[in-house]
N, C-alpha and C positions, 0 to 999 in steps of 0.2 A: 510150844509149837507142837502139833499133831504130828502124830508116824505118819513119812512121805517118803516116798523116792526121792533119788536124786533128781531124777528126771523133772519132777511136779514140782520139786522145792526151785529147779531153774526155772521153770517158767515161770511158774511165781515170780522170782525174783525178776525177769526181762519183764512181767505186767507189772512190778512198782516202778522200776525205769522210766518205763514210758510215761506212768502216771506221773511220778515227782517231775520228769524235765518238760512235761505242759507245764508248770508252775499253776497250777488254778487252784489248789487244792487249801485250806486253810493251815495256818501253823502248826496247829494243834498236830491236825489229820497228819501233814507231811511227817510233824515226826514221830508219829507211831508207824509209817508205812516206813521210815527210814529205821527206826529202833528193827520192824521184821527183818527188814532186807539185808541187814548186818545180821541178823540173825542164821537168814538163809544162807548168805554167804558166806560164811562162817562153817556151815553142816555142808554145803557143797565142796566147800577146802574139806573136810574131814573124808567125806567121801571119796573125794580123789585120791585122799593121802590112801586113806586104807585100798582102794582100788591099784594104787601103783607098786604098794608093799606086797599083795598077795599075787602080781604077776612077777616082780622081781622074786619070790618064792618061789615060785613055779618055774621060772624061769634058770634059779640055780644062781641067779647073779648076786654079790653083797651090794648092802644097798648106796648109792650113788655111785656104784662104778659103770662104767662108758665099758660097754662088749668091745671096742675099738681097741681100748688099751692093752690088749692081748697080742697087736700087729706091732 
C-alpha cells in the first residue's frame, strides 16, 4: 500500500464499500478490492490506536482509565 493519510486511506476505503455492495464487479476484481479494504482498515485501526495513545500522553491519563474514576 502507498504512504497515505488516514484521512485518504478512509476514503478509500468508503469508495470500495460502495463499489463491493453494487455487487457488479467480477470475482476476481471483488476480491482484490476486498483483500485492500482489510488492508486499509487495518492501517485506519492502527492510526486511531496511535492517535488515542499520544493524546492519552499528553493528557497525563494511564491508558484505558475513564478521568470519571477519580469522582
Amino acid at each position: 500500500m502507498k504512504k497515505m493519510t488516514y484521512e485518504q486511506a478512509l476514503k478509500r476505503l468508503e469508495e470500495i464499500v460502495q463499489i463491493l455492495e453494487q455487487g457488479s464487479k467480477p470475482l476476481e476484481e471483488t476480491m482484490k478490492l476486498y483483500e485492500e479494504a482489510t488492508a486499509l482498515a487495518a492501517f485506519c485501526g492502527e492510526c486511531l490506536d496511535k492517535a488515542e495513545q499520544k493524546i492519552t500522553a499528553l493528557a497525563g491519563l494511564k491508558p484505558g482509565a475513564d478521568e470519571d474514576d477519580d469522582v
